[in-house]
C-alpha positions as CSV (number, residue, x, y, z in Angstrom):
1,X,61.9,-36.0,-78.1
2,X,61.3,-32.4,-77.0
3,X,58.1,-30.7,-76.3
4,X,57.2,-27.2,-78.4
5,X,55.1,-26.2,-74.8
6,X,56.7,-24.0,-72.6
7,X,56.9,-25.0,-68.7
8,X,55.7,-21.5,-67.1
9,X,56.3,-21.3,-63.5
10,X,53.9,-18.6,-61.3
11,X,56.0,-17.1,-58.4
12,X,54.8,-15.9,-54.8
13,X,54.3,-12.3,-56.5
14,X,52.4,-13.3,-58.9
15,X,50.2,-15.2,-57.0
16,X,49.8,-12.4,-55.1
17,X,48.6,-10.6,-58.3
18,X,46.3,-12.9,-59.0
19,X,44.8,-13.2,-55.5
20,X,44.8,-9.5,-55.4
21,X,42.3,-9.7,-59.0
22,X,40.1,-11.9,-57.3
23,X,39.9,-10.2,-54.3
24,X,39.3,-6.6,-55.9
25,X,35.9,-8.5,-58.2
26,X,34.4,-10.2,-55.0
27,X,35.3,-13.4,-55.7
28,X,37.9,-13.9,-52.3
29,X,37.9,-11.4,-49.2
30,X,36.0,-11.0,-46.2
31,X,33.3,-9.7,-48.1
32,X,32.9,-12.4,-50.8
33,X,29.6,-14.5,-51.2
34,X,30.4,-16.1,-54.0
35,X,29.9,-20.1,-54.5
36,X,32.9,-22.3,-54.8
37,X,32.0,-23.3,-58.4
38,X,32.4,-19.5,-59.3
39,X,35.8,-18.8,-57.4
40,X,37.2,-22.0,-58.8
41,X,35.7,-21.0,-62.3
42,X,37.3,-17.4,-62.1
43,X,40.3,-18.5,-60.9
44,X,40.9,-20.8,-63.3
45,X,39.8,-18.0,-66.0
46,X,42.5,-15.6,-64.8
47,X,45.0,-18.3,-64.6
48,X,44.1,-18.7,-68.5
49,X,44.7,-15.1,-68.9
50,X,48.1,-15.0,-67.3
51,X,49.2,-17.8,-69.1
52,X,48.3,-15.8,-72.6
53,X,50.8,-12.7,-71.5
54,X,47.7,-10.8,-69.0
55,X,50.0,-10.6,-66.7
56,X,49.4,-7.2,-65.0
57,X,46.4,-6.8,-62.3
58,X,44.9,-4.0,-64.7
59,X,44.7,-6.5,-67.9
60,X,43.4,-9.3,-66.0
61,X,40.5,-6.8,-63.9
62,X,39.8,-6.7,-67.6
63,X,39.4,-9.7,-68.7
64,X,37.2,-11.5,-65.6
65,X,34.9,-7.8,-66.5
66,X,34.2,-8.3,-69.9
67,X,33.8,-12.1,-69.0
68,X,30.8,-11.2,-67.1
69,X,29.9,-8.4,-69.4
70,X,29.6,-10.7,-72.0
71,X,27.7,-14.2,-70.3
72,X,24.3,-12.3,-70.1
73,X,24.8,-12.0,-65.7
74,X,25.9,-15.7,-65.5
75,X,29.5,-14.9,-65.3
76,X,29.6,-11.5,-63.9
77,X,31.9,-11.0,-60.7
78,X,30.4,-10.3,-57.3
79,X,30.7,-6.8,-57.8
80,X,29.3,-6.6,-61.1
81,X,26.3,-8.5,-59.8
82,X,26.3,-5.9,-56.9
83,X,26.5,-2.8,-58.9
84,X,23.6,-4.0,-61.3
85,X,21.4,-4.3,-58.0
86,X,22.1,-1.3,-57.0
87,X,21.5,0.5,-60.5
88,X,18.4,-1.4,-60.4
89,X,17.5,0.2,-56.7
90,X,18.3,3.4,-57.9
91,X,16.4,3.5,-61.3
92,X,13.3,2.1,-59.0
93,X,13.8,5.4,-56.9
94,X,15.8,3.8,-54.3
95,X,17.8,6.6,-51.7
């Protein structure tokens, strides 16, 4: 009996890729605040995302952006969440 699914196998580099995407979003790094639910929730999105052929670190940036663009704040990045503040500070008349 064979199976139809496809065994795909993620090597050091790309692991580094997709550390490198949640890295760049806020979600890992020495600057990251985000809960463990959200990393584990975002890495498990962009390990989706790979697996469908979003392979490069530009496609998957993508992705986990319009993720959060699209929850209504719930899913946004870190740094999504952190550039709406600050739009907010500035539109208040924030310096």
């Amino acid at each position: 009996m064979s199976s139809s699914n496809l065994q795909q196998y993620i090597d050091p580099s790309d692991l580094a890729v997709l550390r490198g995407v949640l890295d760049e979003v806020g979600f890992v790094g020495t600057e990251a605040n985000a809960n463990i639910e959200s990393k584990e929730a975002a890495a498990r999105f962009i390990l989706k995302e790979f697996q469908k052929g979003n392979s490069t670190r530009e496609l998957l940036i993508s992705a986990i952006k319009r993720r959060g663009e699209s929850s209504h704040g719930e899913l946004q990045t870190p740094q999504q969440s952190k550039n709406q503040a600050v739009d907010r500070w500035d539109n208040e008349g924030g310096r």
